[in-house]
C-alpha positions in Angstrom: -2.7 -10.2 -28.8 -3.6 -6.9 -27.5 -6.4 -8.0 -25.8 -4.3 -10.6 -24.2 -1.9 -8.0 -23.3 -4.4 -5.6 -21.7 -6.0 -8.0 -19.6 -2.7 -9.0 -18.2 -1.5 -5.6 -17.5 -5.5 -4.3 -15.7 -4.8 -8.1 -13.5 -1.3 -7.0 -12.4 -2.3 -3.3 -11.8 -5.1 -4.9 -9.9 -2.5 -6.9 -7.5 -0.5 -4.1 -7.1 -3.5 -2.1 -5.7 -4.8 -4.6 -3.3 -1.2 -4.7 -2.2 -0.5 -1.4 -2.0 -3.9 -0.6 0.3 -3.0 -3.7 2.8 0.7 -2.1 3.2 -1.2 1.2 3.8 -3.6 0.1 6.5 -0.7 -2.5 8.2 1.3 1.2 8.2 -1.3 2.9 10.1 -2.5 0.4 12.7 1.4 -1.0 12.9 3.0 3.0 13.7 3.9 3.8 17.1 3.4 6.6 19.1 6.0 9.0 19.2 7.3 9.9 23.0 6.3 13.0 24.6 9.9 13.6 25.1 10.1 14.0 21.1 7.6 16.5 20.9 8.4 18.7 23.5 12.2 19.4 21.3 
């Protein structure tokens, strides 16, 4: 049963991390540039 259970839980931590490093890189080639106007405040 425990080995059951640990093999479930390292395949859903594995999801999450694929997901979480897709979301990352979609963040970083999806952000805009901030106006000049913005920085210049």
């Amino acid at each position: 049963m425990k080995r059951y259970l640990s093999m479930l839980l390292g395949a859903i931590g594995l999801m999450v991390a694929g997901i979480a490093t897709t979301g990352c890189w979609i963040v970083i080639i999806d952000e805009p540039e901030m106006p000049k106007s913005m920085l210049n405040k």
